[in-house]
Every structure is written in structure tokens, then in C-alpha cells.
C-alpha positions in Angstrom: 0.0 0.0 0.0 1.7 3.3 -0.9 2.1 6.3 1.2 -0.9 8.2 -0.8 -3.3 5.3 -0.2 -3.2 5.8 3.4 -4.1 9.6 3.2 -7.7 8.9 3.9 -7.2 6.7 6.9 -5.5 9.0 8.4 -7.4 11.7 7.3 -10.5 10.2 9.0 -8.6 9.4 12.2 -7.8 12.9 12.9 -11.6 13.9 12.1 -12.3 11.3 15.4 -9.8 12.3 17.4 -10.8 16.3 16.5 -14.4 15.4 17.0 -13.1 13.7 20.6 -11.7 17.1 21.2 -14.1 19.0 20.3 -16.8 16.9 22.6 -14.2 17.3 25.5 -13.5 20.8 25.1 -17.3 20.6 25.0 -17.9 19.3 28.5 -15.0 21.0 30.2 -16.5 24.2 29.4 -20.2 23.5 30.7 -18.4 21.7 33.7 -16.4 24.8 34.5 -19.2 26.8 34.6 -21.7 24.5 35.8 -22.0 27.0 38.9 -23.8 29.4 36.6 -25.4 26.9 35.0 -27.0 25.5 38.5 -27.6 29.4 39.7 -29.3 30.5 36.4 -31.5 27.7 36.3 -32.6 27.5 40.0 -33.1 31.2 40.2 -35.6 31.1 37.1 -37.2 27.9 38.2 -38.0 30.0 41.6 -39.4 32.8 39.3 -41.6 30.0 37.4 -42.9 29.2 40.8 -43.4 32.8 42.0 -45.2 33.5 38.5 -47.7 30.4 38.7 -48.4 31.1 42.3 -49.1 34.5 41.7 -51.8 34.0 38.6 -55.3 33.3 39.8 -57.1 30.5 39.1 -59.7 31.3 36.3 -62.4 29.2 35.5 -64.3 28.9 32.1 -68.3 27.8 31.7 -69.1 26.6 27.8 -72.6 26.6 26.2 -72.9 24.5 22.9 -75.6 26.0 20.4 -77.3 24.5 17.3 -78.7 27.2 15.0 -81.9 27.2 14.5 -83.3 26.5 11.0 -85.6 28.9 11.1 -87.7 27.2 8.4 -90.9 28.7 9.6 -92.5 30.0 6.6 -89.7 29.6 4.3 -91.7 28.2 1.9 -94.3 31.2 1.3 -90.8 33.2 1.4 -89.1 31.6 -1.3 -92.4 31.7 -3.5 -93.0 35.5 -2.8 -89.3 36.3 -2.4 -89.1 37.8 -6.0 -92.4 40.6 -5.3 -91.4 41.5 -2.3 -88.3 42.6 -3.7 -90.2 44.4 -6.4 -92.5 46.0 -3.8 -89.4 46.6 -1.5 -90.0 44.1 1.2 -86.8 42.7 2.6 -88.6 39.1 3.6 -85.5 37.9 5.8 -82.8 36.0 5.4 -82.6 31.9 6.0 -81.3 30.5 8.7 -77.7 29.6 8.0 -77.1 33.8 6.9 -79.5 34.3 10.3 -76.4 32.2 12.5 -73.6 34.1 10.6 -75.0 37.6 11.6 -75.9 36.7 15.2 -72.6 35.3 15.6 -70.9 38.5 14.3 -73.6 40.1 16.7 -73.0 37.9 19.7 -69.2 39.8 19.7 -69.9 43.5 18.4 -69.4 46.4 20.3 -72.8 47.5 20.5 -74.5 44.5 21.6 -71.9 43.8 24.6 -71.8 47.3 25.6 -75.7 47.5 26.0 -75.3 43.6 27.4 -72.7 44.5 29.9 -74.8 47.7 31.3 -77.8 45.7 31.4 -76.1 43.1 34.0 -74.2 45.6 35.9 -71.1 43.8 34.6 -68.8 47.4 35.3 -67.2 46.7 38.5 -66.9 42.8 38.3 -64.6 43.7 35.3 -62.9 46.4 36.0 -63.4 47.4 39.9 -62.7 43.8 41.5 -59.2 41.7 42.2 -60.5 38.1 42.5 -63.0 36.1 44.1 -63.9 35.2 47.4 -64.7 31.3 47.2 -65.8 31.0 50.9 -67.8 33.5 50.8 -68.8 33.8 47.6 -68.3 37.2 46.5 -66.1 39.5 44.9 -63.2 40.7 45.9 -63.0 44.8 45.3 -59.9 46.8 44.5 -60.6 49.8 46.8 -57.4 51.6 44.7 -60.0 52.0 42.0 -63.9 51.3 43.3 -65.3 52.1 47.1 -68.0 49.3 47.1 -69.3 51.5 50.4 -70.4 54.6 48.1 -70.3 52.9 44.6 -68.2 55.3 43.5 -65.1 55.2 41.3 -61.7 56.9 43.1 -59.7 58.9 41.0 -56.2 58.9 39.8 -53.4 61.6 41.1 -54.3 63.8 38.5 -57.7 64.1 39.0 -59.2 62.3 36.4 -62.3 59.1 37.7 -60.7 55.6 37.3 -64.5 54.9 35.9 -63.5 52.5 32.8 -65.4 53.8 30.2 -67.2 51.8 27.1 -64.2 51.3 24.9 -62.4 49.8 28.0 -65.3 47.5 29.3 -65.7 46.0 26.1 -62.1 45.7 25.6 -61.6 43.8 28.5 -64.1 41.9 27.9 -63.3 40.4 24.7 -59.8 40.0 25.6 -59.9 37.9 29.0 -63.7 36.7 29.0 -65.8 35.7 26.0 -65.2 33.0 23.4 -67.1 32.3 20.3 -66.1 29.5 18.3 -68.0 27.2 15.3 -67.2 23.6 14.3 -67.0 24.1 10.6 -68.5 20.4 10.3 -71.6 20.5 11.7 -72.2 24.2 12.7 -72.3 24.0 16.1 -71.3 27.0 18.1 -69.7 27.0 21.3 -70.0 30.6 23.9 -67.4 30.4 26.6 -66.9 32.4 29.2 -63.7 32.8 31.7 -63.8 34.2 35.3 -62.0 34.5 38.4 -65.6 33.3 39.5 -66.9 30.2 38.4 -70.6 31.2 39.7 -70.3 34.4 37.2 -68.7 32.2 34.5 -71.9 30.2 34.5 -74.3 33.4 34.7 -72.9 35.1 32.2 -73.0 32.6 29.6 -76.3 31.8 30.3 -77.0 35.7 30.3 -75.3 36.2 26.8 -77.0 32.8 25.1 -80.3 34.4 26.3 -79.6 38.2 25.4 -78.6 37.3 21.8 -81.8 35.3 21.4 -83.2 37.9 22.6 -82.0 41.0 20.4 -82.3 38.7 16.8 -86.1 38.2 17.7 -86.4 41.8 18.9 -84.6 43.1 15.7 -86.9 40.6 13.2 -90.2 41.7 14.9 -89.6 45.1 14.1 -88.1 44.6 10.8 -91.2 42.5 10.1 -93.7 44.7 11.5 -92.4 48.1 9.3 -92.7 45.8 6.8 -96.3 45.2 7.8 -96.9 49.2 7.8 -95.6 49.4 4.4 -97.0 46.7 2.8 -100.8 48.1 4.0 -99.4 51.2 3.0 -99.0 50.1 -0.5 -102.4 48.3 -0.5 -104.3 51.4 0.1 -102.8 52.8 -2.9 -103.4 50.1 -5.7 -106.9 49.2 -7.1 -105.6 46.4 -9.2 -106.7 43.4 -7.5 -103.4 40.8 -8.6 -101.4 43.6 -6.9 -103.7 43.4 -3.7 -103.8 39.7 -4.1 -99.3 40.0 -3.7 -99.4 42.7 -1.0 -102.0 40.1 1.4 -99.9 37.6 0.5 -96.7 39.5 1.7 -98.9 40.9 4.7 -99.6 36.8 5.9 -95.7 36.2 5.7 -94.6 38.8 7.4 -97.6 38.2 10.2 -96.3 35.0 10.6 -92.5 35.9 11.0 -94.1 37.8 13.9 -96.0 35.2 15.3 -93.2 32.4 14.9 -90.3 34.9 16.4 -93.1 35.8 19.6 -93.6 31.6 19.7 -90.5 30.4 19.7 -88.3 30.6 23.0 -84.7 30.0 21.8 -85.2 31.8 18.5 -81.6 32.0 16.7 -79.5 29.0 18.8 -80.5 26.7 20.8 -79.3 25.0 23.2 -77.9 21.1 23.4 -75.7 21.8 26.1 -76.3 24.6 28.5 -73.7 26.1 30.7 -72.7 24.7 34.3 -70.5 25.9 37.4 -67.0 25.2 36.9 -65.7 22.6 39.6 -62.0 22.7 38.1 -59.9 25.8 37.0 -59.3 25.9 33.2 -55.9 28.1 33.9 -53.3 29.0 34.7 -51.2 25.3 33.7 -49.1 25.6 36.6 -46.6 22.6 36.2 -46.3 23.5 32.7 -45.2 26.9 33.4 -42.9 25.6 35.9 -41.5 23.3 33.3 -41.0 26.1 31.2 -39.4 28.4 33.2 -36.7 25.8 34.5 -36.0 24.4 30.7 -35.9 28.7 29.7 -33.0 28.8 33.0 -31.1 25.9 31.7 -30.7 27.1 28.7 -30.0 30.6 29.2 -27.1 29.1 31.8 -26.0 26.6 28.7 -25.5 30.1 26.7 -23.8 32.3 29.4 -21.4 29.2 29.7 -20.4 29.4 25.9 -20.5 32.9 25.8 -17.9 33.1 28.6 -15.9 30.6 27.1 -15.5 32.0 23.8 -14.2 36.0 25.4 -11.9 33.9 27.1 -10.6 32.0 24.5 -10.4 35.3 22.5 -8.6 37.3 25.2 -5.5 34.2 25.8 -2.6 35.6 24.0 -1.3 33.8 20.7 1.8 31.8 20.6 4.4 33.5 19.6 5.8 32.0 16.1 9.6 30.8 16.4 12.1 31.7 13.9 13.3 29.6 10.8 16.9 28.8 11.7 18.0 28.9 8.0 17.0 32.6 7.4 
């Protein structure tokens, strides 16, 4: 074998034995520093602790909805939809479009602004730090609320610590309601988190019942100016297939009224109604813990390299000797 054939050889053993320094170098470094390893870790384990500790529990209450189908009348709709348009008669939409819009209503502005005012919802939000579980009651934040006078305190300028509209519904949306669909079988599901599991509950049940509520209020009216016009439009023809559409359009829009007054649960109803929480939903305490001490160890893993590598670069290089033949 000639001296060129064993170039590879012993090419690949110095890859090993680099590689065996390299894992060496490796583990003296970690194990010089392994003080700041231990210290970084521990200390933001602690903080994990301190940070799970600290978060209070909340608990979350879910209500699954069907839509309705709203099929009531649907038939005479679909018939007379084309004249009512012509006479200007908006006869409603069916009940998939009727889901859609109360589901974009269920999380306006609007609707939970006048649906937190109607519940007194202001200072559970905004004017309370937790939840009393033995006694069952809030827990006020007298820096911001004086349950005593029901008055807001102000700030050191001046100005009332009252949360205004933008703020309730802010908060609201952000830490409290949930509105999701299963795109498979339309199903919707209104969740709720509190500090409060009682409220949770309540609230849910308030907001399934308010949005049922303002759909059937909003089609009675729609349907009943639609009444006024219609007759309005009657008085004013003599021709009697005109008169003939317009009572045809009159009985429809009668029985949107009568269906909407009839039925209780008029836009979703409900296959599983909302209970009291017996089990918190958050915060994942272990998991945060977990976290926090794999976030320390590797931080410590970092510093170690990082300090390794200014030292390396501040050891002064070997002097080169001189050639003996220059």
C-alpha cells in the first residue's frame, strides 16, 4: 500500500480524534461553569414558581348552540321572495345567513356594551381583584372602586378611574368571551372565563339568552315596518293581482311575527347549556414551571459558551519561532 493510499485513513482518524476534542472541550467548558449553569436555572425555576403562584385561578363555563333553522315560513318566502323585492320588502334571510349575523352580533361592540350595562357587569370587570370562594363574593380593588359609596376613586391627577365603554368592552373580549364554530356540523360554542366560576356560569347563560333575545327583537320590528308598508301600498293600488301579492306578503310577514313571539330560543338553541365550573381551566401551573426551569437551563448553557468563547479570545497567541536557516 503506498504512502498516498493511506491519506484517507489517516485523514479520518484525525476527524475522530478532532471530533473527541471537540466533545471534550465541550464538557469542560459546561463543567467549568456549571456553577452558573445550576444558579441561572434554580433562580428562574424560583421565578416560574413565584409567577404560577401569583396567577389566579380562572375558570371557564361553555354553552354548545345549534342554529336554529328557522324554516318557519320559508316556503311562502321563497315563492313571494321575487315581489317583495319588487315592492321593496326585505322578507328575511334563512337561517344559515341568520347564524352568521348573530354570531358576528354575539361579539360587536354594541351588543356587549348594551349587554354589559344591562347586568351591571362594570365593576366585576374592571373594579374587582379576584374572588372570594368561601364566601362567595367579589373581591374589590378599593385603589379604583369604594363598594361602600359605589363610586369610582380617581387617579393623582384628577381624572375618575371609571373604565369607560371602549375599555369594558375591551376587556371583555380580551380575558372573557369566546365564540367559536365547528366548521363540520355548525355547532357554536359561547365560553366564558372568570376568576368566579358562579359568574362564568351566569354570564354565559345571560349572553345565550340576550342574543336570542335582540335577533327576535330586531326581526319583529323589521317584520312589523314591513307590515306598515305593505298596508301602505295596499291602500294605494286598485288592481286586484297587486292586492292579491301585497296580502300575501302581509300573511308572511304576520307569521315571521307570530313564529319569532312563539319560539323561545329563536336563533341558537341549546344542546348543552352552561354549568358551574368545579376545576380551574388556567393557569397550567406545572407547565409553566417546566417552562421556566428548561428557559434557565438554557439561558445558563448560553452564558457558559459565551464566557468561554471572550476567554478563548482574550489568551494571548503563541508567539511563532524563527526559521533557523533565514
Amino acid at each position: 500500500m503506498t504512502r498516498y493510499e493511506q491519506l484517507p485513513a489517516n485523514n479520518q482518524s484525525q476527524h475522530v480524534q478532532d471530533d473527541e476534542i471537540d466533545l471534550r472541550e465541550l464538557f469542560v467548558t459546561l463543567w467549568q461553569s456549571k456553577w452558573i449553569i445550576i444558579l441561572v436555572t434554580v433562580f428562574f425555576a424560583l421565578g416560574g414558581v413565584a409567577y404560577a403562584l401569583y396567577k389566579p385561578d380562572i375558570y371557564q363555563a361553555n354553552a354548545l348552540l345549534a342554529p336554529e333553522d328557522g324554516s318557519g315560513g320559508s316556503s311562502l318566502g321563497s315563492q313571494l321572495g321575487g315581489l317583495a323585492s319588487l315592492a321593496g320588502v326585505n322578507l328575511g334571510q334563512d337561517g344559515s345567513n341568520k347564524t352568521v349575523i348573530a354570531r358576528e352580533v354575539l361579539q360587536s361592540r354594541a351588543f356587549l356594551t348594551d349587554f354589559i350595562h344591562r347586568h351591571d357587569l362594570t365593576v366585576p370587570l374592571m373594579g374587582t381583584d379576584g374572588w372570594n370562594k368561601h364566601r362567595q363574593e367579589w373581591i374589590y380593588n378599593r385603589d379604583a372602586y369604594n363598594p361602600e359609596t359605589g363610586e369610582w376613586k380617581a387617579d393623582e391627577d384628577g381624572n375618575s378611574l371609571k373604565p369607560t365603554d371602549w375599555d369594558l368592552v375591551k376587556k371583555f373580549k380580551a380575558t372573557h368571551l369566546s365564540v367559536t364554530e365547528n366548521k363540520d356540523n355548525g355547532m357554536v360554542t359561547v365560553s366564558v372565563k372568570s376568576q368566579s366560576p358562579v359568574a362564568a356560569k351566569q354570564w354565559t347563560d345571560w349572553l345565550v339568552k340576550d342574543i336570542n333575545e335582540h335577533m327576535r327583537t330586531r326581526d319583529i320590528e323589521e317584520a312589523e315596518a314591513s307590515i306598515e308598508y305593505l298596508q301602505g301600498k295596499l291602500n294605494e293600488t286598485n288592481i286586484a293581482g297587486m292586492q292579491q301579492v301585497f296580502y300575501q306578503l302581509i300573511e308572511s310577514e304576520t307569521r315571521t311575527v307570530m313564529l319569532a313571539n312563539a319560539q323561545k330560543e329563536y336563533v341558537f338553541k341549546t344542546v348543552d347549556p352552561a354549568v358551574v365550573p368545579q376545576e380551574k381551566s388556567e393557569p397550567k401551573r406545572a407547565l409553566i414551571c417546566v417552562l421556566a426551569t428548561t428557559l434557565g437551563g438554557m439561558l445558563g448553557v448560553f452564558i457558559a459558551f459565551i464566557r468561554a468563547f471572550i476567554r478563548n479570545g482574550k489568551e494571548p497567541e503563541p508567539k511563532a519561532t524563527e526559521n533557523p536557516h533565514s
